[in-house]
Biotite code that builds the C-alpha atoms (Angstrom):
import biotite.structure as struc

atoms = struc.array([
    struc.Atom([-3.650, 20.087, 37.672], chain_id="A", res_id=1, res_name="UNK", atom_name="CA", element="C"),
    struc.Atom([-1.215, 22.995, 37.409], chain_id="A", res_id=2, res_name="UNK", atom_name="CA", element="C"),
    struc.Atom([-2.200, 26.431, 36.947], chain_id="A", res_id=3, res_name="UNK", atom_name="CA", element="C"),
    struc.Atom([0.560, 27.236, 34.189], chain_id="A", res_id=4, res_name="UNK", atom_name="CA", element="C"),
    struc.Atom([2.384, 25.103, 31.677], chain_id="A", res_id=5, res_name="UNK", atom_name="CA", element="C"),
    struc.Atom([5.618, 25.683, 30.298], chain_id="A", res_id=6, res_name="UNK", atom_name="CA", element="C"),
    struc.Atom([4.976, 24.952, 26.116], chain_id="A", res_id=7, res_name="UNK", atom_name="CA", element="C"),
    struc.Atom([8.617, 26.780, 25.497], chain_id="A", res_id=8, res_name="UNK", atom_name="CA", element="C"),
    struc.Atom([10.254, 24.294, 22.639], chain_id="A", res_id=9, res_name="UNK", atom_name="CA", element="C"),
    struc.Atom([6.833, 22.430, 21.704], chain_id="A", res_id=10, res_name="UNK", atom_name="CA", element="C"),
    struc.Atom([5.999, 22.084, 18.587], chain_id="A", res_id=11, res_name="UNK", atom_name="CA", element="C"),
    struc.Atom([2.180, 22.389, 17.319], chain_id="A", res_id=12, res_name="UNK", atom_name="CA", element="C"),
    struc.Atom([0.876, 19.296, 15.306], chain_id="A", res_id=13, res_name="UNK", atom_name="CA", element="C"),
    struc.Atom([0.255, 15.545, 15.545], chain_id="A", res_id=14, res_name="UNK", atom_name="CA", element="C"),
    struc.Atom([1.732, 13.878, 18.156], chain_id="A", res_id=15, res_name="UNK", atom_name="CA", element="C"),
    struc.Atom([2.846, 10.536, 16.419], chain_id="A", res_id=16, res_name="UNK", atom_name="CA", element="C"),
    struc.Atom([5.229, 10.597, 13.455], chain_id="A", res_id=17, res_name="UNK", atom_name="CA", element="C"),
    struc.Atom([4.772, 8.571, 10.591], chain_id="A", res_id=18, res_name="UNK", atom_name="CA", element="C"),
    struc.Atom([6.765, 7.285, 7.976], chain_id="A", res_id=19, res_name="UNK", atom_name="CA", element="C"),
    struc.Atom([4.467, 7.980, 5.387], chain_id="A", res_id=20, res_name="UNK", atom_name="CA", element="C"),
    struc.Atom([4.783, 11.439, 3.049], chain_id="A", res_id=21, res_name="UNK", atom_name="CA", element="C"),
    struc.Atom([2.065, 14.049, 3.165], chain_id="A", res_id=22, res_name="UNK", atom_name="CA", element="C"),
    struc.Atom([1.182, 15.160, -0.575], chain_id="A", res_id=23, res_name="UNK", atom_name="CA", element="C"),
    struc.Atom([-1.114, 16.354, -2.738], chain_id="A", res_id=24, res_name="UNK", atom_name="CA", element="C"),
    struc.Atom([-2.852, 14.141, -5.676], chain_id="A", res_id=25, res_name="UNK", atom_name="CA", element="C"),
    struc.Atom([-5.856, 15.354, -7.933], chain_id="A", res_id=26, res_name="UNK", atom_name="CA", element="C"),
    struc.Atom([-7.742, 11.827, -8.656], chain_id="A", res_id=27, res_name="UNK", atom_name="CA", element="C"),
    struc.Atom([-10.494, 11.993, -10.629], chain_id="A", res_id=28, res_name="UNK", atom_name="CA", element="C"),
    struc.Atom([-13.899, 12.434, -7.899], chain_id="A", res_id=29, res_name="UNK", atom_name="CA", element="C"),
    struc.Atom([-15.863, 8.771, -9.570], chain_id="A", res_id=30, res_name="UNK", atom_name="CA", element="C"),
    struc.Atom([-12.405, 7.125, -8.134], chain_id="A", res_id=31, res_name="UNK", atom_name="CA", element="C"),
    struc.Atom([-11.906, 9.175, -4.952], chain_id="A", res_id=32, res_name="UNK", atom_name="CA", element="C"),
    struc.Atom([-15.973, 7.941, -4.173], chain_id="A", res_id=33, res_name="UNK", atom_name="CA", element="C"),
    struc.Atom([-14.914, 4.603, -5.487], chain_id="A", res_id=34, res_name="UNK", atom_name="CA", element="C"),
    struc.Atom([-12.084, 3.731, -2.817], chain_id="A", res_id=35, res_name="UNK", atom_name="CA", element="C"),
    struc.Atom([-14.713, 6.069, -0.030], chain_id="A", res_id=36, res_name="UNK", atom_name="CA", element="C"),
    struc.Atom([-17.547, 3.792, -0.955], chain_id="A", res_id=37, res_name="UNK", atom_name="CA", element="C"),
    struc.Atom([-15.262, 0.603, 0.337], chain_id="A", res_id=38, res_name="UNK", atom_name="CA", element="C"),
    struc.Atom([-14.861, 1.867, 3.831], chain_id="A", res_id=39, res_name="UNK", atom_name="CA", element="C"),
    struc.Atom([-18.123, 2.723, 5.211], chain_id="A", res_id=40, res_name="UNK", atom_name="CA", element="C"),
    struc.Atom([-18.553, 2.531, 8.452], chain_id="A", res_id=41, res_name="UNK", atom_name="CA", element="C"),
    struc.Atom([-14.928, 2.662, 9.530], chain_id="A", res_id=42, res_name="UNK", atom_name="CA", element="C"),
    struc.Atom([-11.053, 2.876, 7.866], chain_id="A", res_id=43, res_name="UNK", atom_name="CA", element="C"),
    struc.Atom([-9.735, 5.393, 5.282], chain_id="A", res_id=44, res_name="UNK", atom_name="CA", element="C"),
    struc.Atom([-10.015, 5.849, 1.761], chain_id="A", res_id=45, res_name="UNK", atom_name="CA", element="C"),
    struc.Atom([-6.051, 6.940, 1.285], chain_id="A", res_id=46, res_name="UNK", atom_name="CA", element="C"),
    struc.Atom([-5.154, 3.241, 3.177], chain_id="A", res_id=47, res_name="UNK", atom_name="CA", element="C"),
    struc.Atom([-7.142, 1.458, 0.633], chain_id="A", res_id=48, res_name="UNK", atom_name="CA", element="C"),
    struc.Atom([-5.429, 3.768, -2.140], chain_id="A", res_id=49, res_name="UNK", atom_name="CA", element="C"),
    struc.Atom([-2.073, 2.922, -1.208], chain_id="A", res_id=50, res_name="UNK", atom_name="CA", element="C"),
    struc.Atom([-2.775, -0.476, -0.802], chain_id="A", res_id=51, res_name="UNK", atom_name="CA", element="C"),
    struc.Atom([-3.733, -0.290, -4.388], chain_id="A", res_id=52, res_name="UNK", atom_name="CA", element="C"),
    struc.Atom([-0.978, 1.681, -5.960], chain_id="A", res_id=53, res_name="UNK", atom_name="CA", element="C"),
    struc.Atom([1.357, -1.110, -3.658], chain_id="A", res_id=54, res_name="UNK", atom_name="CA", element="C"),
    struc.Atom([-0.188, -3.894, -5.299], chain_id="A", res_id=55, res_name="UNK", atom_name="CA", element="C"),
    struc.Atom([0.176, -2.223, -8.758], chain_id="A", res_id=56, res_name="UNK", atom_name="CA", element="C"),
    struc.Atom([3.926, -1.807, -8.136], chain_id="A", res_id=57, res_name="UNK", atom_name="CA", element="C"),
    struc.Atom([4.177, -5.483, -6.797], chain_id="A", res_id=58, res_name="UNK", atom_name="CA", element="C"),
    struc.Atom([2.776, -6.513, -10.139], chain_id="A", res_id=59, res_name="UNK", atom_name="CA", element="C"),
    struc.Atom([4.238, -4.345, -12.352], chain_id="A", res_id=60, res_name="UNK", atom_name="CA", element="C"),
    struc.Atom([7.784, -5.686, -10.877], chain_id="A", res_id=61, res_name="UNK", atom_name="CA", element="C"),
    struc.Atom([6.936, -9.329, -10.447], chain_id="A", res_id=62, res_name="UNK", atom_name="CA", element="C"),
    struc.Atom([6.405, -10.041, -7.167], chain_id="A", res_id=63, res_name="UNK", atom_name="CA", element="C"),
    struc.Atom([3.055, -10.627, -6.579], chain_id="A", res_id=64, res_name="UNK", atom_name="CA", element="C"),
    struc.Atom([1.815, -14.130, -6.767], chain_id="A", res_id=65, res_name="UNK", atom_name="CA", element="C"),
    struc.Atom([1.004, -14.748, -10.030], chain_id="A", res_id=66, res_name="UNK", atom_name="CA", element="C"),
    struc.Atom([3.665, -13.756, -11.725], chain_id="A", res_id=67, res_name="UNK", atom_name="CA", element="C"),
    struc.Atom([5.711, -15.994, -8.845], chain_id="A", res_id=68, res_name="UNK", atom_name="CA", element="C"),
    struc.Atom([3.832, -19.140, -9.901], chain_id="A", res_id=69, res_name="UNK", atom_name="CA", element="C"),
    struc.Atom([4.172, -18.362, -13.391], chain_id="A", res_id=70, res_name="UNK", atom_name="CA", element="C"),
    struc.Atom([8.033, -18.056, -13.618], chain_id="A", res_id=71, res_name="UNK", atom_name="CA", element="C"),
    struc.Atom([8.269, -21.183, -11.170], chain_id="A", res_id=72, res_name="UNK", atom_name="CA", element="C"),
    struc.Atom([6.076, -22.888, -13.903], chain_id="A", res_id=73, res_name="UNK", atom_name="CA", element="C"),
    struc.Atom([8.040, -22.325, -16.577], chain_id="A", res_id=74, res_name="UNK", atom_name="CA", element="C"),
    struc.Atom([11.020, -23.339, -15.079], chain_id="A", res_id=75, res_name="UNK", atom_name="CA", element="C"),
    struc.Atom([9.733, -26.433, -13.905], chain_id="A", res_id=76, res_name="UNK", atom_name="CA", element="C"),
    struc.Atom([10.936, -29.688, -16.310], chain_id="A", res_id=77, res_name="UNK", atom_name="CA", element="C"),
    struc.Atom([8.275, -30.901, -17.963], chain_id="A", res_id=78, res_name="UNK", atom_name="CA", element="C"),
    struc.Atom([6.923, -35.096, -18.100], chain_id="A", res_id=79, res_name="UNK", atom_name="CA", element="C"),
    struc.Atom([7.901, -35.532, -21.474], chain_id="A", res_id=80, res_name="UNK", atom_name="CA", element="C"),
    struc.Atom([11.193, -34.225, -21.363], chain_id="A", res_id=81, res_name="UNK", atom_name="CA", element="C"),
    struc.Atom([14.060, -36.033, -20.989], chain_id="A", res_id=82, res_name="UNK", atom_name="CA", element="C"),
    struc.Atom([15.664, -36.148, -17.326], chain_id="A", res_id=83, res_name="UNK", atom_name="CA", element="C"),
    struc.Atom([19.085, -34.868, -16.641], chain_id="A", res_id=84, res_name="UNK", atom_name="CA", element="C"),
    struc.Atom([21.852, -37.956, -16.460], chain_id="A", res_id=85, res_name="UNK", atom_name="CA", element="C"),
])
């Protein structure tokens, strides 16, 4: 080891960047201990919250896989209708 280190141009903080944005959300505390409760013994609560919110969004713009199946449904040709010539 050295006896000095030159820390001239560091910068204090985490090390690895992230593309996620640091804010600040006031959830209610029964849902903050509902998403904690599902990652005992390991993980993080704010993953399984913006895996959540993600999901919502997927829905509410229909791409999950529901919504998929159901527009590929209805735009299937039904048995009793007459085939295209």
């Amino acid at each position: 080891m050295r006896d000095e280190y030159d820390f001239t141009g560091s910068k204090r903080g985490a090390v690895a960047k992230t593309a996620k944005e640091r804010i600040t959300i006031r959830l209610d505390p029964d849902i903050i201990e509902w998403f904690r409760s599902r990652v005992k013994g390991g993980g993080n609560y704010q993953t399984l919250i913006n895996e959540a919110l993600r999901e919502h969004i997927g829905r509410q713009s229909g791409t999950d896989l529901e919504s998929m199946l159901r527009r590929v449904l209805r735009e299937e040709p039904r048995g009793d209708a007459p085939a295209p010539e």
